[in-house]
N, C-alpha and C positions, 0 to 999 in steps of 0.2 A: 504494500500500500504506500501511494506516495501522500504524505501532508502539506498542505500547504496554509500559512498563518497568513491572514494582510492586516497591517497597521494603516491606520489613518484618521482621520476626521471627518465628525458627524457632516454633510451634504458635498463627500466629496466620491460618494457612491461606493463605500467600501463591500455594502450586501451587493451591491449590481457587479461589482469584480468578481468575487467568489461565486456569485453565482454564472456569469458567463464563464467563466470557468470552468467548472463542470459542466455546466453543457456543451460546450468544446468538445471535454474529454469523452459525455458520453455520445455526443456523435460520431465519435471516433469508432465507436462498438465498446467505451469501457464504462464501468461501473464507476459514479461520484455521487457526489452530497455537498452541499455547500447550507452554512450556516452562520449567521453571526451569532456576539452577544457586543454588550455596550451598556452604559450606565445611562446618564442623563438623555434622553434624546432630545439633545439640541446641537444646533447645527456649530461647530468647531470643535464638540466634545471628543474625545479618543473613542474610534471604534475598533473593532478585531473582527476580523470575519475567516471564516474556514472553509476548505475547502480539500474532503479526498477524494482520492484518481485509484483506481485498482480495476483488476481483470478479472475479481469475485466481488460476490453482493459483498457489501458495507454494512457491517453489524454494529459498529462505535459510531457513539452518539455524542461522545462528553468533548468539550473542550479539546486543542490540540496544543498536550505541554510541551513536546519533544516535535516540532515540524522538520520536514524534510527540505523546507524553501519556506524562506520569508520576505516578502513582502513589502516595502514600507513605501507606502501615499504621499506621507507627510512627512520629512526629516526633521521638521521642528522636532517631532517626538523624541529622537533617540536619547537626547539626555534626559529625557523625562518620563520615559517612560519604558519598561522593561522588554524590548522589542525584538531583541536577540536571546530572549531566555529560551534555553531547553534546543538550541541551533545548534547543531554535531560540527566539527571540523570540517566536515563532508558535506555540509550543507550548501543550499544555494542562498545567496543574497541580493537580492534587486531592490534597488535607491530610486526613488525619484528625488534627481538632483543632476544641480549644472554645477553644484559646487565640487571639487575633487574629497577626496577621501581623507585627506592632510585634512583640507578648510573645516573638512567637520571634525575633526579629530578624533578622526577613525582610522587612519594610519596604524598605528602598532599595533589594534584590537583585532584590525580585520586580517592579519599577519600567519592567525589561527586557523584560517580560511584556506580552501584551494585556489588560486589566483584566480582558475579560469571558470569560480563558482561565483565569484561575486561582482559585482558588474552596478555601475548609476547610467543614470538614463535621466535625460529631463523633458519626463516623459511631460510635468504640466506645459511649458512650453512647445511642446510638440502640438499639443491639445489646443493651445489658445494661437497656434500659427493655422491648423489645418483642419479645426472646431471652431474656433471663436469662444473656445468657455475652457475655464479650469477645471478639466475634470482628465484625470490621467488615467482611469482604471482600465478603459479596452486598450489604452496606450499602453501600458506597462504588461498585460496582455501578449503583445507583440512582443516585447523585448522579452517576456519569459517563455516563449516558444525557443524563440534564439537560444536562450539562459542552459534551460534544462530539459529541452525538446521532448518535454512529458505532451505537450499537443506541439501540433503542425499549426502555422501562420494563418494556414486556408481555412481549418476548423473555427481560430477567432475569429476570422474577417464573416464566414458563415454564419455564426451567432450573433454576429453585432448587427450584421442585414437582418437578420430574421429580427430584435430584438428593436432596433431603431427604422423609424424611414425616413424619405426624403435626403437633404442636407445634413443633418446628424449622424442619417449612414453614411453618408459619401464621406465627409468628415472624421469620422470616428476609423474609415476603412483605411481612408488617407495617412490619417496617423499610426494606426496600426501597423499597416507597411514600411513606415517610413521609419518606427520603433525598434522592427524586428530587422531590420537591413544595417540601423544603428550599434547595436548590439552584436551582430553580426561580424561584421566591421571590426571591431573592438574586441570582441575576442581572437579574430584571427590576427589582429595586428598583435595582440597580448603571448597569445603562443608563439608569433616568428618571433618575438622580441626575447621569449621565454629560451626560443633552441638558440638563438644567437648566443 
């Protein structure tokens, strides 16, 4: 079973993530589940949303302490809020952020990591270039097909049409593409740098 954790804030669609999400994956032919939880429902509150991917029914229902990928919407979070808890060595990590790693001073934490598991993306910027709105979730989306190729690009972009219409899908397809080419990108330039 793969886990997936997303950090973010309340109206920044962190339930609409996790749930295209699995439906991505069960397009694919796989078994998922997506779920949030959240305290205050107001809009900038911390929310958490879940989401697992497997090749058999899904019997776990509780919170995900140990995820296999995280997630994070919002980086304001990470000093504030426990966002990398229960993340293995082995895990994956996807940032929305233009900032580098140093600027947020995650530099030496993320060191724990496999380089070519953790990855920023700015994905809100993607969003308000080829959306018009701050909303990074089908963005980010795109960059974890790239990340951890538990879905294929095509499955996002499939859910986001079935999910939005109009301009919002063009938009949201736009970015998606443009997310997962980014990432893309960036890992392969990470590994030649890596054999160098």
């Amino acid at each position: 079973m793969f886990e997936v954790r997303i950090h973010g804030r309340g109206g920044q669609g962190v339930v609409t993530t996790a749930e295209l999400l699995s439906v991505a994956a069960f397009a694919e032919g796989r078994e998922a589940q997506a779920f949030p939880t959240f305290g205050s429902e107001r809009t900038g509150a911390p929310v958490v949303g879940f989401c697992r991917i497997d090749n058999r029914p899904i019997r776990a229902h509780e919170p995900i302490a140990e995820p296999d990928a995280v997630i994070v919407q919002d980086a304001t979070l990470i000093h504030h809020v426990d966002v990398f808890g229960g993340l293995r060595g082995d895990g994956y990590l996807l940032l929305n952020t233009s900032w580098s790693l140093a600027e947020l001073g995650l530099d030496t934490f993320v060191r724990r990591f496999r380089s070519e598991r953790v990855l920023t993306v700015p994905a809100t910027e993607l969003a308000l270039t080829h959306l018009g709105r701050p909303l990074p979730g089908a963005v980010l989306l795109g960059a974890f097909a790239a990340l951890t190729g538990q879905v294929k690009v095509e499955s996002v972009v499939t859910v986001v049409q079935d999910r939005f219409t109009g301009p919002v899908a063009a938009g949201n397809v736009a970015a998606v593409h443009a997310a997962y080419e980014l990432a893309r990108r960036t890992l392969e330039e990470a590994a030649d740098a890596f054999a160098d």
